[in-house]
N, C-alpha and C positions, 0 to 999 in steps of 0.2 A: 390554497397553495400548499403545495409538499414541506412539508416539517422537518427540517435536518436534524433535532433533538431528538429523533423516535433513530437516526439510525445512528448517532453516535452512542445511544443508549446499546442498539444491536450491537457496535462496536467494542463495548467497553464489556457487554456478558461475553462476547465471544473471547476476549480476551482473559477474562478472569476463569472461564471453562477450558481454557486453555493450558495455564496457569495450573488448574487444577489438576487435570490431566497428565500434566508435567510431576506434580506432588506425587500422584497417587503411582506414576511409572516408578520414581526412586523406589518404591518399598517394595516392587516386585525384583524377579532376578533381573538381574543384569544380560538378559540375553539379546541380540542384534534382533531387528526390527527397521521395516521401510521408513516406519516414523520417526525412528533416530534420527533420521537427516531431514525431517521436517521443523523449520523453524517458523517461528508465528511471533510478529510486530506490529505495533500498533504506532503509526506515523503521524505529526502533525505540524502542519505551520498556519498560525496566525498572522495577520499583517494587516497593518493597516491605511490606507490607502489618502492621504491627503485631495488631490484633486478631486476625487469624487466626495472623498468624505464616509468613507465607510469601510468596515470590518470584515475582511475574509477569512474564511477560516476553511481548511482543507484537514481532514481527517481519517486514513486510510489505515484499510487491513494489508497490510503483506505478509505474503505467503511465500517461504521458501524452500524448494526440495533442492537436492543433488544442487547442481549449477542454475537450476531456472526460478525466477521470480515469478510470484503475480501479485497482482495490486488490485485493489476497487476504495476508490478513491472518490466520495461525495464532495464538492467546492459548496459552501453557502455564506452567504453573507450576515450583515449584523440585524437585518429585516425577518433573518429565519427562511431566507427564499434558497430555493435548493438550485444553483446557478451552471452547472456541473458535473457530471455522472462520469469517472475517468477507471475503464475496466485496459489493466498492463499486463504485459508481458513481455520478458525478459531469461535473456541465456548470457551467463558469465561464462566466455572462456579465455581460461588463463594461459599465453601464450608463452611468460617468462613468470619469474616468480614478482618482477614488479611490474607488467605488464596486462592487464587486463581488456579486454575488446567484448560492451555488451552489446550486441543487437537487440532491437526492440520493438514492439509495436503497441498503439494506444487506439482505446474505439472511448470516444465523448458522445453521452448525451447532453442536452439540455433539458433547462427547468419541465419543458411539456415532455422528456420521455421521447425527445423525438433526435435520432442520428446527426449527429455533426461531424466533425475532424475527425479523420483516420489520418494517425501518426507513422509513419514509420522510422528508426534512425538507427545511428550507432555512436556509442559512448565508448570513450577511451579514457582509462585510468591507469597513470602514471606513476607509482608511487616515488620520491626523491629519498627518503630518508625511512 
């Protein structure tokens, strides 16, 4: 069965080469660049599940340029079974300044690699204060 350890591993280089990336832009000039509006996150929620009795753990790269996101998001459990393959995307546009409206879409596999759930929706962000 597919090992969720090999791609949080992938996760956490591509994070730290990121990071790095980041270091080494400070010591050059400061001159504008597409990459300046590239931002790179590394996402996680654990939780754990009483009625079944087990451990999920969801571990994602997001990538953000200008207004659009994208995500690729592995779900696995406390078995190491890979339950979930969640590749997103996403466009922020900001309609007032506390106003936000994202449209989205999501494509899931599961554990065999094989097509499930096409997401589509829209998320509204309100800020009060």
């Amino acid at each position: 069965m597919f090992k969720w350890n090999g791609i949080f591993v992938f996760l956490m280089v591509a994070l730290f080469v990121s990071h790095g990336g980041a270091l080494a832009a400070d010591n050059k000039d400061k001159g504008f660049s597409l990459l300046d509006s590239l931002e790179i996150s590394l996402d996680s929620d654990t939780y754990y599940n009483s009625t079944n009795e087990n451990i999920t753990s969801e571990t994602g790269l997001v990538m953000g340029f200008q207004d659009f996101t994208f995500d690729i998001t592995p779900t696995a459990t406390n078995d190491d079974i890979l339950t979930d393959l969640r590749l997103g995307l996403s466009y922020n546009w900001q309609l007032t300044d506390d106003i936000i409206i994202s449209p989205y879409s999501e494509a899931h596999w599961d554990s065999d690699f094989v097509s499930s759930d096409k997401v589509f929706g829209i998320k509204t962000t309100i800020r009060l204060f």
